[in-house]
N, C-alpha and C positions, 0 to 999 in steps of 0.2 A: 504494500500500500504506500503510495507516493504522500509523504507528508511537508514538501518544501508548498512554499504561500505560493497561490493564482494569483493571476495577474488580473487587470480587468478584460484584456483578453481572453485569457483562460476562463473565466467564468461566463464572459457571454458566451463562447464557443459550447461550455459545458450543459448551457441552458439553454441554446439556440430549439433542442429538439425538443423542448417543452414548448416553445410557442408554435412547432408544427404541430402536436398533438392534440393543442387549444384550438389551432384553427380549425381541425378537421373536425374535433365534436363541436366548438362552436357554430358552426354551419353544418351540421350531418343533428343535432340534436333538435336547434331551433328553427332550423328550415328546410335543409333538405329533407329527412325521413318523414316531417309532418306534409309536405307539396307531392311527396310521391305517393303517398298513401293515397292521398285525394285522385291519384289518376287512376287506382286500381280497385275501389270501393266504392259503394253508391255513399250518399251525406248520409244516410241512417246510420251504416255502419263504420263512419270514419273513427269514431272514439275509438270504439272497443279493438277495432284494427289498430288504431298506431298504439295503443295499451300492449298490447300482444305483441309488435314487434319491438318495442323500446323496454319491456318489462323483461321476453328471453333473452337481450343482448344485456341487458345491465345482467343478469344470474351468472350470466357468463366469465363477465367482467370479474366480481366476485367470485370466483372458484380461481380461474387461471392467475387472476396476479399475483398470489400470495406464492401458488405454487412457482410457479417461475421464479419469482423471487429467491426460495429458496433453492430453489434447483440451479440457480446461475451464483449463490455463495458460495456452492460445492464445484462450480468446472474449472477445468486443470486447462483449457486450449490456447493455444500461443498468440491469438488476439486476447487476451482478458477474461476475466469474469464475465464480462456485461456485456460488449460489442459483438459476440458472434448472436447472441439473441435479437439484438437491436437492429442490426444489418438484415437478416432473414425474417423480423417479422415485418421489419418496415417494407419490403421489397413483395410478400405474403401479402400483406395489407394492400398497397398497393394494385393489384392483383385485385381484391377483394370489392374494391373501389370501383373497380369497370367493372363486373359484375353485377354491382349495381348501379351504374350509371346504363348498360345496356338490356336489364331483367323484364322480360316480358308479360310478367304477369306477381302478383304482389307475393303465391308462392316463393318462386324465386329470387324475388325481390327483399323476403323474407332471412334465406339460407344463406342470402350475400351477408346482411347484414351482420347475421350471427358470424361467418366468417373474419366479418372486418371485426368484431369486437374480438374473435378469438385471438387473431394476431397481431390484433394494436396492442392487446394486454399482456401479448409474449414479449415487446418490444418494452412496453412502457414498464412492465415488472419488472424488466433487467437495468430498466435504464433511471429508475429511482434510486438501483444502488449506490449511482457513481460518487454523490458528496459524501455521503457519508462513508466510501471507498477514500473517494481521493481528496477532500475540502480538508483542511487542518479545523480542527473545533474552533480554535478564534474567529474563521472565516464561515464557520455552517449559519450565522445573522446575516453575514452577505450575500450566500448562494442563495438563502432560503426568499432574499429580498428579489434576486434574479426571477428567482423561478417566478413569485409572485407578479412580477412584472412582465414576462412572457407571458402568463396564464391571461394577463386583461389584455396584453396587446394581439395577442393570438386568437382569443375568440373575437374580442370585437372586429379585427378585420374580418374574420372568415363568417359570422354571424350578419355584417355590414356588407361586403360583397355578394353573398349568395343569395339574399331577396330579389335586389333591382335584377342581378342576370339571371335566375329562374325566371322570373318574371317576363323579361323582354325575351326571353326562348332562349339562354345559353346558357341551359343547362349541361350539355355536354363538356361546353368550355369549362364550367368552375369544375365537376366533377376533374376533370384531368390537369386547373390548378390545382387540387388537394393532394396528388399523386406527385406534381412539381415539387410543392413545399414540404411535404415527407421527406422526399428523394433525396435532395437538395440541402435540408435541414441535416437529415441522418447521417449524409459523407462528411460533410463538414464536421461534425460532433466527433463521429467517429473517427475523422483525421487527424483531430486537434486534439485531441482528450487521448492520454494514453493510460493504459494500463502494465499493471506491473503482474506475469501470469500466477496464476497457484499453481506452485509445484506441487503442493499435496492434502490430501482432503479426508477426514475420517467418514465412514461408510455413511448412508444418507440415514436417519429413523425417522419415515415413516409414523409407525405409533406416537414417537414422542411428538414427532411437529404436529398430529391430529390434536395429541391431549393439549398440545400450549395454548391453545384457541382456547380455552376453555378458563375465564376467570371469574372465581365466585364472587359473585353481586354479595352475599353475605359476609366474607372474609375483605372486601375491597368494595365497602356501598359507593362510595365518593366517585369510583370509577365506573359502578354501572351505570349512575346519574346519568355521569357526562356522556358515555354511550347512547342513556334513553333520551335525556334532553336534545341531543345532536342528532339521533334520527330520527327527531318527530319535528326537530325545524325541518330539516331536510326534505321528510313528507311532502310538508306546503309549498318548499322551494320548486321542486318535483310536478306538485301537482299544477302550479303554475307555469313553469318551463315548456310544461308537454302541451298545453293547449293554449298557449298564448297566441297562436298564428289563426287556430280555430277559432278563437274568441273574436280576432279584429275582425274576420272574414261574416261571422253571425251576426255581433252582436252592435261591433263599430261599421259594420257596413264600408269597409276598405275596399276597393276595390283592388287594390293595389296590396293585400294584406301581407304578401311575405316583405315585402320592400317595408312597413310597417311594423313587422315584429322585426326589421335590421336594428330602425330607427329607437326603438324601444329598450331594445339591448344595448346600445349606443348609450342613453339616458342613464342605464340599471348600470353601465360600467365605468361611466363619469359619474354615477353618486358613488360606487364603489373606490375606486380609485381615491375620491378623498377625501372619505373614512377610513380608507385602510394608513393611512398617511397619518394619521393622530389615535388612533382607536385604541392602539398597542399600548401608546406610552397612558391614554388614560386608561388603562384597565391595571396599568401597574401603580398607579397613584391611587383610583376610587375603586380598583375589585374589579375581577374577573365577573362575575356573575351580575353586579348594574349592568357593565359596557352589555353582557349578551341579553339579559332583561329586555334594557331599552334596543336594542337592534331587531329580537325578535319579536317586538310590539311593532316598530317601525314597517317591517313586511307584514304584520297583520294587517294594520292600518290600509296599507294599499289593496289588500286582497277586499277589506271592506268598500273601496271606491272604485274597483274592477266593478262590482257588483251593482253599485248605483248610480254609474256614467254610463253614458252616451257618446260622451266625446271625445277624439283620440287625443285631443290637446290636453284631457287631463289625464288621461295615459299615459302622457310623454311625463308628463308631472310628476304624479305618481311613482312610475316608474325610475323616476331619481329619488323619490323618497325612499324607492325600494332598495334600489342600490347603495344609499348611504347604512341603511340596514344589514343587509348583505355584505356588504365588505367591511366591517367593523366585526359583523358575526365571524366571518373566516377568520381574520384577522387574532381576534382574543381565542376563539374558539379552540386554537392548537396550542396558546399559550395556557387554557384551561385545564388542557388535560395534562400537558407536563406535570402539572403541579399535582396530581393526581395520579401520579402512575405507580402502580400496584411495587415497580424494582426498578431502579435506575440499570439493573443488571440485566435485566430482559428488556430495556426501552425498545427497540427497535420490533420484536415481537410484539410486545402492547400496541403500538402505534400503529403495527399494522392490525390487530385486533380494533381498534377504536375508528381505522380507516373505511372498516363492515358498516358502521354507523352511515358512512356516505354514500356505498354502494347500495346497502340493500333498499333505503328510501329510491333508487332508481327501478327496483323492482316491483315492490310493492304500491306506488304512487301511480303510477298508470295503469296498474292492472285492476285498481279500485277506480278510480276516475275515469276510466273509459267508458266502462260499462254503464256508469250511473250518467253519465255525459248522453248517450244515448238514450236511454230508457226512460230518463226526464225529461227530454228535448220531445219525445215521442208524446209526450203527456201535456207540454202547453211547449210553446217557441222559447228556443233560449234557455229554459226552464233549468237546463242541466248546466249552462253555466254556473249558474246562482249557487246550484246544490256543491258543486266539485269547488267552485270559490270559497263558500260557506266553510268546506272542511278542511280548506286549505289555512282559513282565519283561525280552526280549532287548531290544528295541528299546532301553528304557530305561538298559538294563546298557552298551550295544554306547556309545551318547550320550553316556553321562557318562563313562564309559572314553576317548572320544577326544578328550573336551577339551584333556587333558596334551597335545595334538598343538600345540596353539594356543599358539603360544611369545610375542606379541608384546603380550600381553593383559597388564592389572596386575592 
């Protein structure tokens, strides 16, 4: 493991393939898989469809990271730990992408998808090892700052680009920029990042990696909090994310809606942006649990004004209130559970244990809101907005209500 300081070279280069993996689900989450769904389903059953393709790729997501993860600590190959994973799933992925940019029918439009979740998460699993591989700990506040700034620069373009060109018919073109900014992102990383090989490796267990997932809420309450509290914000974040493009298209009467859920994410990632830029230091002055309190009252609020406009102007509104919520939430939220972790000797396993908190709300969130998006819509117009918004308010309300459970937090 290389422990000499990165440069600021070195760190964007090491972070570079964090803003290709931002652009692809920022535009594959908020508007590509929702504008394609619509060309292979009738409007009755768009919910419950794009539920079922966004609910089996996040299961997925969840299973494969972890294990990759583990599985690229233990390889011995003369490129690294990390970069023979990263190279072949990004190139996999790739692959996966014209699949479904060419899928004729939502079947197959479906098996792509699950595909590209498979091997983005072969890539991305190996490719979270590298700071805590290669970063010296004085520097893991820097990298961590990198990443965080890839992650808003990389979705908002790819979330901002992919409405207007769906829209105007060039869809094919974005689809094969996502495959440019993979490609192009991953040689670079991989050129510039180097790795020091494992010579050698004691045998893999199985058993035991099954049992470390497993931390008792009873021996460790403080930490199952921050797990329950963090996936029931999540819920609402979820529940919101997935039908936000359906909403403008219903209920704001967009004509133009995927160009309109760009603009909205645009809004959601300038409030974000500068909340996360003060959040931290006030949660280390007034408490972890205020800053998420008031953040996940802040996206309630909005899910309440989703529910009672008309207008996209207070959409756009909104949706910076939302984002100032949102990024204060992420923000403290990882600094919440440090302070909570069951061993600083196992940190890295916990944190991937508390990272299930983020995936699984990807599963279970549209797989409930879809169906009830329909079924209500079927009963009065619109109706199932209101319902999937309404439990997106609870979800939100229910989160930030049980943080005061988290006693051991500063």
């Amino acid at each position: 493991m290389e422990s000499r300081p990165f440069s600021v070279s070195q760190q964007f280069y090491l972070s570079l393939y964090w803003f290709a993996l931002n652009y692809h689900w920022g535009a594959l989450l908020m508007i590509v898989i929702p504008a394609e769904v619509l060309r292979f389903v009738p409007e009755a059953r768009k919910g419950a469809a794009l539920g079922f393709v966004l609910a089996l790729g996040a299961l997925i997501a969840m299973v494969v990271q972890p294990v990759v993860g583990a599985i690229s600590d233990r390889t011995t190959a003369r490129l690294g730990r990390r970069r023979p994973y990263i190279i072949a799933g990004t190139i996999a992925n790739a692959l996966g992408i014209l699949a479904m940019a060419y899928s004729p029918n939502l079947t197959v439009f479906t098996l792509s998808v699950l595909f590209v979740q498979l091997t983005n998460n072969i890539s991305g699993g190996a490719y979270q090892g590298l700071i805590p591989d290669l970063v010296p700990e004085e520097l893991r506040g820097t990298a961590s700052g990198w990443m965080g700034l890839q992650t808003m620069v990389g979705t908002v373009v790819g979330a901002t680009l992919a409405g207007p060109l769906f829209e105007a018919g060039y869809r094919l073109p974005f689809y094969w920029s996502i495959i440019a900014v993979l490609m192009v992102s991953m040689i670079l990383t991989v050129w510039r990042v180097r790795e020091t090989p494992l010579e050698e490796v004691k045998p893999f267990d199985w058993a035991g990696f099954a049992a470390g997932f497993w931390i008792s809420p009873r021996k460790y309450p403080d930490f199952a909090w921050v797990f329950l509290t963090r996936a029931l914000v999540l819920l609402g974040f979820y529940t919101f994310l997935s039908y936000l493009a359906y909403y403008l298209k219903d209920v704001i009467r967009l004509r133009d809606f995927m160009t309109g859920a760009s603009y909205v994410n645009v809004a959601v990632m300038a409030g974000a942006t500068a909340s996360t830029l003060f959040a931290g230091w006030a949660s280390d002055r007034y408490g972890r649990r205020s800053m998420v309190f008031i953040s996940g009252i802040l996206m309630g609020v909005t899910g309440l004004a989703f529910i009672l406009t008309h207008s996209f102007a207070v959409v756009l509104a909104f949706g910076l209130v939302f984002g100032l919520g949102y990024g204060a939430y992420t923000s403290v939220d990882w600094a919440l559970a440090t302070d909570v972790l069951p061993s600083n000797a196992s940190a890295g396993k916990d944190m991937g244990i508390w990272g299930i908190a983020a995936t699984l709300p990807q599963v279970v969130a549209p797989g409930i809101a879809g169906g009830l998006l329909d079924r209500f819509n079927l009963a009065a117009p619109n109706l199932g907005y209101t319902v999937i918004f309404s439990l997106a308010v609870g979800y939100f309300a229910v989160g930030s209500i049980l943080v005061w459970k988290i006693r051991r937090a500063r």
